[in-house]
C-alpha positions, 0 to 999 in steps of 0.5 A: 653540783654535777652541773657545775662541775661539767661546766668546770671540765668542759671549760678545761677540755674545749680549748684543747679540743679547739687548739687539736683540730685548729693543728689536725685540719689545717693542710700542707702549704701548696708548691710555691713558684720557687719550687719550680724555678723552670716553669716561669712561676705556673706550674705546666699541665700540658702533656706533650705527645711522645715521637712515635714516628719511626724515621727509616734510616739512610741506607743508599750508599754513595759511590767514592768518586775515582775521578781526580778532577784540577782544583776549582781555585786552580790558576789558569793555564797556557799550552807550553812546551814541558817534559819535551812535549811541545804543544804542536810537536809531532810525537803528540798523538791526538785523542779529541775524538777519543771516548776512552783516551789511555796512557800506560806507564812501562817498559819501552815496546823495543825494550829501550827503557820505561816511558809513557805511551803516548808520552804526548797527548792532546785532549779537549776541555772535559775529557778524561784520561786514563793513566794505566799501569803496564801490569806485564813489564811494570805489575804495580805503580810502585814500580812506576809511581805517577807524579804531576810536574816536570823535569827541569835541569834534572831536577823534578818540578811539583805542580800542585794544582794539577788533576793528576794524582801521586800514586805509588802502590797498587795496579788500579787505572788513574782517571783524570778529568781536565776541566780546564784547558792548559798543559799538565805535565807527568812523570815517574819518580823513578825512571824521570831521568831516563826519558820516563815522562810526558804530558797532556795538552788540553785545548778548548776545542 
């Protein structure tokens, strides 16, 4: 009787006990390809090396360049007569031979006006002219702006592709490097009428 009546519960309690450790033992389905849709379906196990090179940074610093220079699509010149400044006058003075040519810009020496002196220039291809404000009779170029172009008729002329800058305020010298030769004329904005003009002929010689 004891025997048949184990018998009656271990037949009642082995399938639950089959079915609880069937669902205890069974493990969590693993990550699918789906769950990492960057990794090309293999998941990656490569450890990459962090960047530990310190990259020293760009300290030298770059000097502005002052020196206006013509554009490099500038359209070739010729030498001619502008701003009454005939190529081969004898009011133009020549600086070829000069390492520092100058130009100032101010009152006449006898008090007459304002003009440029020399109002005429000849250089050679690669020179630099300097344009300088006379800081006694004028102090600053908003006195005498500086403008690239000629007079004609009384009226002002612009001429774009010239090296030599617009400039109307402060008192620091104008350096102009002629790369190309030609005739490049100036003016002041201000006092053109009056004579206050000139140009540079620069000769490939």
């Amino acid at each position: 009787m004891l025997t048949s009546t184990r018998a009656r519960c271990l037949s009642l309690i082995l399938p639950s006990l089959v079915s609880w450790t069937m669902a205890c033992g069974t493990s969590a389905p693993g990550p699918s390809a789906h769950d990492h849709p960057d990794s090309g379906g293999s998941p990656t196990d490569v450890a990459v090396a962090p960047t530990d090179v310190a990259v020293a940074p760009t300290d030298v610093a770059v000097a502005p360049t002052d020196v206006a220079v013509a554009p490099t699509d500038a359209p070739p010149r010729t030498l001619r007569t502008l701003n009454d400044c005939a190529p081969d006058g004898s009011d133009v003075v020549d600086m070829t031979g000069m390492a520092n040519p100058v130009v100032l810009s101010g009152s006449a020496p006898d008090g007459s006006g304002f003009l440029f002196t020399p109002k005429c220039v000849r250089l050679r291809v690669g020179q630099t002219l300097t344009f300088r404000i006379d800081q006694v009779t004028a102090g600053t170029w908003q006195v005498h702006p500086l403008m690239s172009g000629w007079i004609e008729d009384g009226s002002e002329v612009a001429d774009p592709t010239s090296p030599i800058p617009f400039r109307n305020e402060g008192d620091i010298d104008v350096h102009v490097a002629f790369t190309t030769g030609g005739t490049y004329p100036f003016y002041c904005t201000r006092h053109y009428l009056t004579g206050h003009v000139g140009a540079v002929h620069v000769v490939d010689r």
